[in-house]
Backbone as CSV, one residue per row, in Angstrom:
resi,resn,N_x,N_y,N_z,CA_x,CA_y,CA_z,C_x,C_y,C_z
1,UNK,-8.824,-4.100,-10.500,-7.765,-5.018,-10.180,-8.397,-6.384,-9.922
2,UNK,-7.488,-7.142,-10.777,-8.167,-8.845,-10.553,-7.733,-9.474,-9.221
3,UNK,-8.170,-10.298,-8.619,-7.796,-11.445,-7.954,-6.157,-11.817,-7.585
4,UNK,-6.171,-12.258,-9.557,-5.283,-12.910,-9.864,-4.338,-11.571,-9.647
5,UNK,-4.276,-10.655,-9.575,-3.236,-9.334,-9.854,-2.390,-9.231,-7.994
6,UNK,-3.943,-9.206,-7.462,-3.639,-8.994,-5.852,-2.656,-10.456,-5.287
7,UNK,-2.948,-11.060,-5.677,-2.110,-12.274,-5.230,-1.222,-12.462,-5.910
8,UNK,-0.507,-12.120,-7.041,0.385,-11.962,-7.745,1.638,-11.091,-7.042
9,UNK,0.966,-9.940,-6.143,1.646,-8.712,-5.742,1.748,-9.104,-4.295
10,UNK,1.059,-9.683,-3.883,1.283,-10.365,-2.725,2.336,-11.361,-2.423
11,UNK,2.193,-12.321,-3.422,3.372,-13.169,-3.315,4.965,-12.507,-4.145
12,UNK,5.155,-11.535,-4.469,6.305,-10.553,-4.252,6.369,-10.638,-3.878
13,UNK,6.064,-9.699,-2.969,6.449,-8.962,-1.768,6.660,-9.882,-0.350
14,UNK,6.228,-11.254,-0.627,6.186,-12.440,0.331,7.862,-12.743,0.310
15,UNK,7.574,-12.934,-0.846,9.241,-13.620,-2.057,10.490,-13.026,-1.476
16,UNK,10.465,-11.279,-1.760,11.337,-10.567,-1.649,11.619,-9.835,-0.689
17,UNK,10.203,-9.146,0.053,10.576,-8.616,0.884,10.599,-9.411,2.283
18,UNK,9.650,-10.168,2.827,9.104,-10.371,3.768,10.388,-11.446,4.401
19,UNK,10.413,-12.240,3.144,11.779,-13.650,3.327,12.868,-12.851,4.231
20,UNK,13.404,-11.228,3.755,14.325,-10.665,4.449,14.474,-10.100,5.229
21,UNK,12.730,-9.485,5.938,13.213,-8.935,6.920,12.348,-7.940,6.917
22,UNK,12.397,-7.122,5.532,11.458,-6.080,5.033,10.087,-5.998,5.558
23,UNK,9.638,-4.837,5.247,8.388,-4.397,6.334,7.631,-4.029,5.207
24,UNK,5.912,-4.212,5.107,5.728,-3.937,4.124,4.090,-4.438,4.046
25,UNK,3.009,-3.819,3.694,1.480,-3.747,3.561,0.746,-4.001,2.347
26,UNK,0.127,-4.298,1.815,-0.769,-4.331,0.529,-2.172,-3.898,0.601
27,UNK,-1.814,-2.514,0.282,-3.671,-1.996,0.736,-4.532,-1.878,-0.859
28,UNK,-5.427,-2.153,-1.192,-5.970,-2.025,-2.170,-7.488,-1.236,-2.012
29,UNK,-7.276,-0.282,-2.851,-8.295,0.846,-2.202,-9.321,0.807,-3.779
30,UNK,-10.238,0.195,-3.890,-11.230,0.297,-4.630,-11.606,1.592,-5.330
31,UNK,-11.506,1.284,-6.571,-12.116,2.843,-7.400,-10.857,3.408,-7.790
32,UNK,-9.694,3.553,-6.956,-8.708,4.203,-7.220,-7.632,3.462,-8.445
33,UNK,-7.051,4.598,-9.433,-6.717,3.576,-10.824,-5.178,4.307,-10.206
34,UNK,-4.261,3.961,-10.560,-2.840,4.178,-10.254,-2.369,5.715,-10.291
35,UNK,-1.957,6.138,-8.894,-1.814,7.453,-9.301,-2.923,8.719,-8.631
36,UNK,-3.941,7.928,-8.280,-4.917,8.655,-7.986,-5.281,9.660,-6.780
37,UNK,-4.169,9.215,-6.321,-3.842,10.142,-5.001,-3.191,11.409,-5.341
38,UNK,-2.438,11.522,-6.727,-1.407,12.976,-7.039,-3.049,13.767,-7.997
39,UNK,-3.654,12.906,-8.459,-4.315,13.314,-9.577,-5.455,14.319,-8.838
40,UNK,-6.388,13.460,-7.570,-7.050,14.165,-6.488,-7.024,14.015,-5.986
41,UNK,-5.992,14.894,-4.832,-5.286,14.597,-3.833,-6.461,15.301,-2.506
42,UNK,-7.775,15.627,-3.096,-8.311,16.582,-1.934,-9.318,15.195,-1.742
43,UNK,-9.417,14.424,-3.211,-11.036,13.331,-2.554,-10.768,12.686,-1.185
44,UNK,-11.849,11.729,-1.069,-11.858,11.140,0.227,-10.458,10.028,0.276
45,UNK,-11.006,9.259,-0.722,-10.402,8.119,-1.298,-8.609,8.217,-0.955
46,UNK,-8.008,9.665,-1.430,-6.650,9.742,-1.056,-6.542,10.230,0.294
47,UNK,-7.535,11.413,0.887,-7.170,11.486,2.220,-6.712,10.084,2.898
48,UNK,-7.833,9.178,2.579,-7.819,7.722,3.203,-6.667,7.465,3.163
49,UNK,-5.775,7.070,1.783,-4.796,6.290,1.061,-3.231,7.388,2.361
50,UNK,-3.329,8.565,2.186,-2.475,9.349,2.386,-2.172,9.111,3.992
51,UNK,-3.269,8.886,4.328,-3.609,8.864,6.039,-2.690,7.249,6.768
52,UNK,-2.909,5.940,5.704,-2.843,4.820,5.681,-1.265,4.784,5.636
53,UNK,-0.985,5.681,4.709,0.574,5.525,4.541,1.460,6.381,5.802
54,UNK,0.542,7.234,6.473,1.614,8.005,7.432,1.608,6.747,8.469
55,UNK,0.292,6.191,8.625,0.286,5.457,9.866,1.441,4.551,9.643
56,UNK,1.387,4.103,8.815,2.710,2.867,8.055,3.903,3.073,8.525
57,UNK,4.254,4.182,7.704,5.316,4.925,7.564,5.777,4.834,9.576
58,UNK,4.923,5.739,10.526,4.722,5.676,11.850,5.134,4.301,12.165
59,UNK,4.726,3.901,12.118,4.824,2.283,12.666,6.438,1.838,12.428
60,UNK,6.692,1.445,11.059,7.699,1.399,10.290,8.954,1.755,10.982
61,UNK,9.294,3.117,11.413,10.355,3.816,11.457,10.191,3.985,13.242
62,UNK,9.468,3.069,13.978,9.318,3.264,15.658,9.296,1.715,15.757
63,UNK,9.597,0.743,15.298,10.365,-0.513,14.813,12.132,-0.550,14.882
64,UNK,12.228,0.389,14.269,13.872,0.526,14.498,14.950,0.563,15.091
């Protein structure tokens, strides 16, 4: 993933979500190509990714 890609996806989510209210993270996990969490869901890499999203998710929904 380029630079130019991460800041691209960043300023979305700036745009759309953030302007309204929306809650919302941009984690970029090196090595990992799209998907890579269903594909091997036992490596480290998704424990990480999987772990990142409960905390989120946690956070997220104790906001409410």
């Amino acid at each position: 993933m380029r630079a130019s890609d991460v800041q691209s996806a960043t300023d979305q989510v700036r745009g759309s979500l953030w302007r309204t209210g929306g809650q919302a993270e941009l984690h970029v996990w090196p090595g990992g190509c799209h998907g890579y969490d269903t594909f091997a869901p036992r490596a480290a890499l998704s424990q990480d990714t999987r772990e990142a999203r409960t905390r989120w998710l946690r956070r997220a929904l104790t906001r409410t």
